[in-house]
C-alpha positions as CSV (number, residue, x, y, z in Angstrom):
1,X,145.2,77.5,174.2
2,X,141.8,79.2,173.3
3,X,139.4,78.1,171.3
4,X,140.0,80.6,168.5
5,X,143.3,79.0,168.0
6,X,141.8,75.5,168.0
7,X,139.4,76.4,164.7
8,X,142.2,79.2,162.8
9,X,145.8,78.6,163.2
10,X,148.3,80.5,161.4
11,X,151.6,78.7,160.2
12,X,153.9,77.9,157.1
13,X,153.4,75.7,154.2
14,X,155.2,74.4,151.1
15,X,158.3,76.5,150.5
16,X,157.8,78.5,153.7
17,X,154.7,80.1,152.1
18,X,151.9,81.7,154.8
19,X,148.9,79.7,155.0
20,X,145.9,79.6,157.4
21,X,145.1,75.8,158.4
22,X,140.9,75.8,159.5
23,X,139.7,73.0,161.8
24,X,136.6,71.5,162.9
25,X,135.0,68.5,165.3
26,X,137.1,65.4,164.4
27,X,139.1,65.7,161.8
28,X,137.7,67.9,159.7
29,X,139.8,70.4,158.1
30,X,140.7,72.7,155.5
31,X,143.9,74.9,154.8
32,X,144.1,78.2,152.6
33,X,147.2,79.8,151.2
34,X,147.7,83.6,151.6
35,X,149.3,83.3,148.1
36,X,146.4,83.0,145.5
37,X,143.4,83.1,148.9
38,X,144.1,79.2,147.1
39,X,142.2,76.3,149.0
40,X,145.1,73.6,149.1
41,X,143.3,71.6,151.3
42,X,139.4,69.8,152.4
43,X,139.6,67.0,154.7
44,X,136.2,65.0,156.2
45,X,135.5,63.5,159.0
46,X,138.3,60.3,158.3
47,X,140.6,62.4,157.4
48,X,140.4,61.7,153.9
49,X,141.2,64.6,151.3
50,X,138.6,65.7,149.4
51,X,140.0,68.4,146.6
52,X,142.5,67.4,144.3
53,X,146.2,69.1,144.1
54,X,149.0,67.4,141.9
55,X,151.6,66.1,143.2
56,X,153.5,68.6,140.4
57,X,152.4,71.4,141.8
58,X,154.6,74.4,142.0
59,X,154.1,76.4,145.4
60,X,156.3,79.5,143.7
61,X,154.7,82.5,142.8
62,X,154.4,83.6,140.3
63,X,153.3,80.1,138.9
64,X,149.6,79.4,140.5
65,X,148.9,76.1,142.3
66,X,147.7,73.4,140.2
67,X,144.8,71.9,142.0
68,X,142.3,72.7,145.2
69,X,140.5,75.8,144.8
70,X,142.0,78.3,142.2
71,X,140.3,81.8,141.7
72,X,139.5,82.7,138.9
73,X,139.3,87.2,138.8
74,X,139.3,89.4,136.8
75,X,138.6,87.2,134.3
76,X,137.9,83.4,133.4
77,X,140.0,81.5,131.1
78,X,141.0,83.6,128.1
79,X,137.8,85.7,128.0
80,X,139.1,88.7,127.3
81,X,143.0,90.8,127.1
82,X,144.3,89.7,130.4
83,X,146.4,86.2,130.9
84,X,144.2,82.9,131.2
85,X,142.1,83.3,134.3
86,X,143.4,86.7,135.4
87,X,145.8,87.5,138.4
88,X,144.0,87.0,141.4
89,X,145.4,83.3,141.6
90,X,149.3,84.4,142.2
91,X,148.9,87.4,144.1
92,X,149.4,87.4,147.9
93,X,146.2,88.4,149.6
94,X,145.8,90.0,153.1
95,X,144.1,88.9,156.5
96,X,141.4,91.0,156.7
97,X,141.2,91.6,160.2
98,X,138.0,94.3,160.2
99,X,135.8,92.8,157.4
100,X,132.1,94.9,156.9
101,X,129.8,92.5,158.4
102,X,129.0,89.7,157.2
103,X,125.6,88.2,157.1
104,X,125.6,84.4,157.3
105,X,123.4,81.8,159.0
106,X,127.0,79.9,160.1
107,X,127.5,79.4,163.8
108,X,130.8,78.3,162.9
109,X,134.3,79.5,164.2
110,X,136.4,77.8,162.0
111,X,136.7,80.6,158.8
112,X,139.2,83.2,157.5
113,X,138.9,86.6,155.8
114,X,141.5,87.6,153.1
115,X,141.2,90.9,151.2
116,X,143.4,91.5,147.6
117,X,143.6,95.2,146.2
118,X,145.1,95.7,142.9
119,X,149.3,96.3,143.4
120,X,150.2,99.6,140.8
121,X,151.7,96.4,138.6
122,X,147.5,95.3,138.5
123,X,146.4,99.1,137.5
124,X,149.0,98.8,134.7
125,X,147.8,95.5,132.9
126,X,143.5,96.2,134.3
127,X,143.0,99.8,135.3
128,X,140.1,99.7,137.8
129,X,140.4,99.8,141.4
130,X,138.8,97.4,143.4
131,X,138.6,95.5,146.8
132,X,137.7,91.3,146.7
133,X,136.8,90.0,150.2
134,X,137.2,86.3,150.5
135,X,135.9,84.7,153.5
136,X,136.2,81.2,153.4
137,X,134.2,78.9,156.0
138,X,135.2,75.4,157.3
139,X,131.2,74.6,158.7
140,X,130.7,71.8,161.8
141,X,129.4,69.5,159.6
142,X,132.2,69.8,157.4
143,X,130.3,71.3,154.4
144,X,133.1,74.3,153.2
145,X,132.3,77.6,152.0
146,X,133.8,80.6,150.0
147,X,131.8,83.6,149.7
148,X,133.1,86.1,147.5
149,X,132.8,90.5,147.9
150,X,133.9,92.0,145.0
151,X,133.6,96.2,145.6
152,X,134.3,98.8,142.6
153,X,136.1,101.2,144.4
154,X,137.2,103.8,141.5
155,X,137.0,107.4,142.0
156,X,137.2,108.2,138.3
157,X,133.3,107.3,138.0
158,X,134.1,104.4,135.2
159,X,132.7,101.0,136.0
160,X,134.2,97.6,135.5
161,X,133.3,94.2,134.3
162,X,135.1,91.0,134.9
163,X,134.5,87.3,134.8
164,X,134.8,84.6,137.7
165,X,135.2,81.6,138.5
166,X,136.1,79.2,141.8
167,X,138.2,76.1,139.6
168,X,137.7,73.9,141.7
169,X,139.6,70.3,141.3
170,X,138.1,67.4,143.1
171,X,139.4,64.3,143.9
172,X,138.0,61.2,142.4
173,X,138.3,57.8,142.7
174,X,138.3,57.1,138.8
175,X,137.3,59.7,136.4
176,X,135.6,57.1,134.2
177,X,133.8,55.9,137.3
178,X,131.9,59.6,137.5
179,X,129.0,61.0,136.4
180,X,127.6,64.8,137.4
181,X,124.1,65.1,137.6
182,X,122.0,68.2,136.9
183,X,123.5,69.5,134.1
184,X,121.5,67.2,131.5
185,X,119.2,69.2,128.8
186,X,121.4,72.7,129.3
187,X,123.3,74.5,126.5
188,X,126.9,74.5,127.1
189,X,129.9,76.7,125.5
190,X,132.4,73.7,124.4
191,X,136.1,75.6,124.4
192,X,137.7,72.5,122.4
193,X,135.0,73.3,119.3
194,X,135.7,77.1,119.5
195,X,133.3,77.9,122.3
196,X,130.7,76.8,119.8
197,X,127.1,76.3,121.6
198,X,125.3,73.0,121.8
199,X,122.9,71.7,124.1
200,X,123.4,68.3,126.1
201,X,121.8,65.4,125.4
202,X,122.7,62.8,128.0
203,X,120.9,62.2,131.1
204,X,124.2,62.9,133.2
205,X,127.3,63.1,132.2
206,X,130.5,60.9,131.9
207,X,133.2,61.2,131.1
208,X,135.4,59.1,128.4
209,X,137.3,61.9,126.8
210,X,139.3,65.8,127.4
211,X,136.2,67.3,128.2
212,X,136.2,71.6,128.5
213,X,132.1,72.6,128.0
214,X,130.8,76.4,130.2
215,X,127.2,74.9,130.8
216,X,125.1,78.2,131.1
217,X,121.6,78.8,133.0
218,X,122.6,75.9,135.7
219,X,120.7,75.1,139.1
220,X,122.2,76.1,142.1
221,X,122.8,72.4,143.0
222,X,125.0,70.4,141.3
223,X,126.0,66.8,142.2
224,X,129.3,64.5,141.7
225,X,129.2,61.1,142.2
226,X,131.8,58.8,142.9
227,X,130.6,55.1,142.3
228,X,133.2,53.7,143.4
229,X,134.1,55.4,146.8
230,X,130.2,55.8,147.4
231,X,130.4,59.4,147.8
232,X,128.9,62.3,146.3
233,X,129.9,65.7,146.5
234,X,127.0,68.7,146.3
235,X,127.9,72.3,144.9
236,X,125.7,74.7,146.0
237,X,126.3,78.3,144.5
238,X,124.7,81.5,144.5
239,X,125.3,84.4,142.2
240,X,127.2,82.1,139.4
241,X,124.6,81.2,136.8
242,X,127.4,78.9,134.8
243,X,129.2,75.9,135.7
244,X,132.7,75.0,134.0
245,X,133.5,71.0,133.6
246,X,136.9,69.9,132.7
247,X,139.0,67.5,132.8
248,X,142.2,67.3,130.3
249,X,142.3,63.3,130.2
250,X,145.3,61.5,128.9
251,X,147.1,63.5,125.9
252,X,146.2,67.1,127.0
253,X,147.3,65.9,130.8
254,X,150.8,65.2,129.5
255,X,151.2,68.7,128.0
256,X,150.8,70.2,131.4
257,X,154.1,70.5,133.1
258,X,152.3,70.8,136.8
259,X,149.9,67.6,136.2
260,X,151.5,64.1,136.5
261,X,150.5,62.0,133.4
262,X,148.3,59.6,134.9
263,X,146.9,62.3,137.6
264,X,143.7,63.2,135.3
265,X,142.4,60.2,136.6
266,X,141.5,61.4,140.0
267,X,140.5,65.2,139.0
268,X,137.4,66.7,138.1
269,X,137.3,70.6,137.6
270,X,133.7,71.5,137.9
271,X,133.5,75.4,138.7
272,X,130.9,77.8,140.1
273,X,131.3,80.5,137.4
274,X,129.9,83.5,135.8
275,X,131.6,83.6,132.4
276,X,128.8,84.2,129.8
277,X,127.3,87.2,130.9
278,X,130.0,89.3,132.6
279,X,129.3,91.4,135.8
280,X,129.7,94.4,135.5
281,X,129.8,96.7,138.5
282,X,129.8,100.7,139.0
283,X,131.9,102.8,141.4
284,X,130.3,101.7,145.0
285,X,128.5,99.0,143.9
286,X,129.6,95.0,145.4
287,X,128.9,91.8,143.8
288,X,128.5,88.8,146.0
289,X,129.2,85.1,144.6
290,X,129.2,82.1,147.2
291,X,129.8,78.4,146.6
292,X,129.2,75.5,149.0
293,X,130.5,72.4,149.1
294,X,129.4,69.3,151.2
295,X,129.3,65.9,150.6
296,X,127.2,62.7,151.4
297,X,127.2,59.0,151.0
298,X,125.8,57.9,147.6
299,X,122.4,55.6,147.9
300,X,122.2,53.2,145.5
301,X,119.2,52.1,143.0
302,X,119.2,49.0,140.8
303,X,123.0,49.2,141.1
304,X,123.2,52.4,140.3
305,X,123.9,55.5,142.5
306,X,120.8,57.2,142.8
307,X,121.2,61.4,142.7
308,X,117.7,62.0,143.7
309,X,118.1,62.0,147.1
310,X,120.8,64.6,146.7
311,X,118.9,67.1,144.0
312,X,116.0,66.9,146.1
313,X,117.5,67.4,149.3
């Protein structure tokens, strides 16, 4: 066997669906279906799963997967005509076997590329052509990483504009057990008060209630910690000024077919986004949007866990 096949290994998944499974020293891994470009799947070191996917969830197109690493294209939520979150979710992308190059710093071997172009169905309901190049990256330290290419590739001269958004779902211990750091002091977009604007007041938040907030302006690091498994996960993003927090908690959770009643309890949506200002790109042009994710054991400071470390790092 070579060593290519060690790192990238093509196979089935749920209900015979393609999927690309990417493996690293130990046991890290990650796997990524071909349906959605949809990160099912981010494993460390013990083999312990670190994105969330409900045990609900329906592997049929065209229903997308509830859980891991959703894409959110051409647009985010319901900003704007399309259906919530746009179509790139349950469409069946591509291996792109002869990407442009690719600059990154990454020595690692472990990583897929996946291209979607819009299907004559896509024209019909968003009429701009286009080309999104997903690589996704499974590093040797098990930090994993999506970098988006998003091309405007009309010939009628007409730009585009679209919305974005990698939903991703981790797994917690205990949601009430959480707390996300560097967010404090920003203005957020609250969707359960009409996407009316406030600005936060806490000094990290928790999380007692359905919360749905698009904080706006944010750092490109963002932390999650988990008191009680001593973990904290770091986003690191580039090219996504917002961040989208969510979690549905108990009475929303039990409206959603996919989502087991109690399951909001381990799940924490917080999303690499560009939602407030949309991009907008002219024929030719290519807009770049990456998002890291690694974690790290949480240190901990008069009992509590102490994100400085992290935010500083």
């Amino acid at each position: 066997m070579s060593i290519e096949k060690v790192h990238v290994e093509h196979c089935k998944g749920i209900n015979g669906l393609d999927k690309v499974v990417l493996r690293e020293v130990r046991s890290i891994s990650a796997e990524v279906y071909l349906y959605g470009a949809h990160v099912t799947s981010w494993k460390n070191e013990y083999g312990e799963e670190l994105l969330f996917v409900s045990n609900k969830a329906i592997f049929k197109p065209p229903k997308a997967i509830r859980g891991g690493i959703p894409i959110c294209f051409p647009q985010f939520s319901n900003h704007g005509s399309l259906d919530p979150h746009g179509f790139a979710r349950n469409r069946v992308w591509n291996i792109d076997s002869d990407p442009p190059p690719f600059p990154t710093s990454s020595s690692s071997k472990a990583f897929v590329d996946l291209i979607l172009k819009p299907s004559e169905d896509d024209l019909k309901i968003w009429p701009h052509s286009f080309e999104f190049r997903l690589r996704v990256t499974l590093g040797p330290g098990g930090d994993l990483m999506l970098t988006s290419r998003i091309r405007n590739t009309n010939t009628d001269g007409k730009p585009f504009t679209f919305t974005f958004a990698y939903h991703t779902y981790f797994s917690v211990s205990d949601i009430s057990e959480v707390r996300v750091e560097g967010l404090e002091t920003l203005d957020y977009l609250d969707n359960l008060q009409n996407k009316e604007r406030f600005t936060e007041q806490g000094d990290a938040l928790t999380f007692e209630s359905e919360v749905d907030k698009i904080y706006l302006s944010t750092p490109t690091k963002i932390a999650i910690l988990d008191h009680e498994k001593k973990r904290t996960f770091v986003i690191r993003k580039d090219g996504l000024p917002d961040a989208v927090v969510w979690n549905p908690w108990d009475k929303r959770a039990k409206a959603i077919v996919d989502l087991g009643d109690d399951e909001y309890k381990h799940m924490l949506c917080v999303e690499a986004a560009a939602v407030e200002k949309p991009i907008t790109l002219k024929p030719g042009e290519e807009w770049r949007g990456r998002q890291e994710l690694s974690t790290v054991s949480s240190s901990y400071c008069s009992g509590q866990l102490d994100p400085r470390r992290v935010l500083g790092s």
